[in-house]
C-alpha positions in Angstrom: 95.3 60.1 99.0 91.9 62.0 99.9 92.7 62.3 103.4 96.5 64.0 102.5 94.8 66.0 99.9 91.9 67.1 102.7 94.5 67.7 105.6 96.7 70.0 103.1 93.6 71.8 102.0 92.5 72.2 105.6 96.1 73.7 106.6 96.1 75.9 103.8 92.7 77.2 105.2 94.2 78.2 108.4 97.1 79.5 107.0 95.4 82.0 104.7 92.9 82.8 107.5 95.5 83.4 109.7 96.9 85.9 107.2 94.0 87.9 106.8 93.8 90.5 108.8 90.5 92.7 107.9 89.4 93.5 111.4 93.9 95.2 111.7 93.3 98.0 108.7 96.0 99.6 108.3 95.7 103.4 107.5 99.7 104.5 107.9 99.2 105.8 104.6 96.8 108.8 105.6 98.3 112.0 106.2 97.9 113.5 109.9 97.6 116.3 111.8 100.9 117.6 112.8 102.6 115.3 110.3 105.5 117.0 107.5 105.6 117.0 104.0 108.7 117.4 101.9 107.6 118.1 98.7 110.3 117.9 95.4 108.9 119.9 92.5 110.5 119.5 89.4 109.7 122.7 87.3 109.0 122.0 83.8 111.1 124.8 80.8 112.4 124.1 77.6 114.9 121.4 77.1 114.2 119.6 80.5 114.2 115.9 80.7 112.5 113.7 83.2 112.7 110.2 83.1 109.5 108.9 85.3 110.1 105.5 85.0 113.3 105.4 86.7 112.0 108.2 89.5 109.3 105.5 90.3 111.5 102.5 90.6 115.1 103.9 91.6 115.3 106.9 92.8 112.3 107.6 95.1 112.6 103.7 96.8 116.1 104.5 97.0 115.4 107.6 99.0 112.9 106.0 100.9 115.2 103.7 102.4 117.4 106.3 103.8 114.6 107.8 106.0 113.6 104.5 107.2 110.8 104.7 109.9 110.7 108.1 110.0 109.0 108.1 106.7 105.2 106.9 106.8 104.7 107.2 103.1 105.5 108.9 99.8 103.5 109.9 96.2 104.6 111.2 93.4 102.2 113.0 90.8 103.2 113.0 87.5 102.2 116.9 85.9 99.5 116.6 83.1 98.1 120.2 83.0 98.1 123.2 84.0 95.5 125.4 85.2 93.7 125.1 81.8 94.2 121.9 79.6 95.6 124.1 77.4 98.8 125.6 79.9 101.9 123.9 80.1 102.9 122.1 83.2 104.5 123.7 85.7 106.1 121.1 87.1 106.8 118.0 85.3 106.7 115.8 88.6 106.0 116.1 92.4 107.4 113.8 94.6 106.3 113.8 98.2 107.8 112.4 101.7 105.6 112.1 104.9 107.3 112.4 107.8 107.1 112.6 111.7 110.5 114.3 112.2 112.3 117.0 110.5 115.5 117.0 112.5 115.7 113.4 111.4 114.7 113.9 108.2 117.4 116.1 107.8 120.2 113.9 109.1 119.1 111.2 106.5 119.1 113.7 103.9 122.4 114.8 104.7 124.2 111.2 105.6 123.0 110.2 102.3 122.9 113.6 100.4 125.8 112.6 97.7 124.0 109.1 96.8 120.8 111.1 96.2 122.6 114.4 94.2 125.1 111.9 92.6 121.3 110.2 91.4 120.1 113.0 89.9 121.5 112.5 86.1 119.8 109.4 86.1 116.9 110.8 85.9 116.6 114.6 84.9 118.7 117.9 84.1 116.1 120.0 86.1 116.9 121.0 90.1 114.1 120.3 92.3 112.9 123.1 94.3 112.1 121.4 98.0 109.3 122.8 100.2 109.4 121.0 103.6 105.8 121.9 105.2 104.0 120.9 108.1 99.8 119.3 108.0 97.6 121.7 109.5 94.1 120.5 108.7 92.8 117.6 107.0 89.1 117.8 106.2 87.3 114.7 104.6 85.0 115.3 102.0 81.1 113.9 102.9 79.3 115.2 100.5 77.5 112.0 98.8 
């Protein structure tokens, strides 16, 4: 009985080691030089609804799928303030796409663009304003 319990504990060892890879980070989720961002605002104005929950789960995996690898990543901010604490929002959310390829980008967009329109009332009654832009500079900041 030891010796099952010691060769099952001695598998799982490997396994687990195996599945670590520490010395492979991977950093796919850093924007880059020469890289595209589609950003969706969502401008905030009396009566406008925005359901977060659902944009999290639903719509933005949904989107997500239909860029496939073209897409390295997304975010989506959720708008707390504006310039003071005590401004309204401008926009109530941000949802960002990083991408490699805008011709691409486009065709998934447009193949799918029914499915992600025909989406929208699950979520909102406000209509995005898009702002597809390409990385320039990224600067890290040192300062400790």
């Amino acid at each position: 009985m030891i010796a099952k319990f010691k060769f099952f504990s001695l598998i799982f060892a490997i396994i687990t080691l195996i599945s670590c890879k520490t010395s492979q980070l991977n950093h796919s989720s850093t924007p880059q030089t020469g890289m595209f961002k589609v950003a969706i605002l969502y401008p905030n104005g009396e009566d406008k609804t925005f359901d977060m929950d659902y944009y999290e789960k639903k719509h933005m995996p949904m989107v997500a799928g239909f860029l496939g690898t073209n897409l390295k990543f997304y975010e989506i901010d959720k708008g707390i303030a504006g310039r003071t604490p005590n401004d309204k929002v401008p926009f109530v959310a941000i949802g960002y796409f990083y991408i490699t390829d805008v011709a691409e980008y486009n065709k998934a967009i447009a193949q799918n663009r029914e499915a992600i329109i025909g989406d929208f009332k699950n979520y909102t009654n406000i209509q995005p304003v898009v702002q597809m832009s390409e990385i320039k500079q990224l600067v890290q900041n040192n300062i400790k």
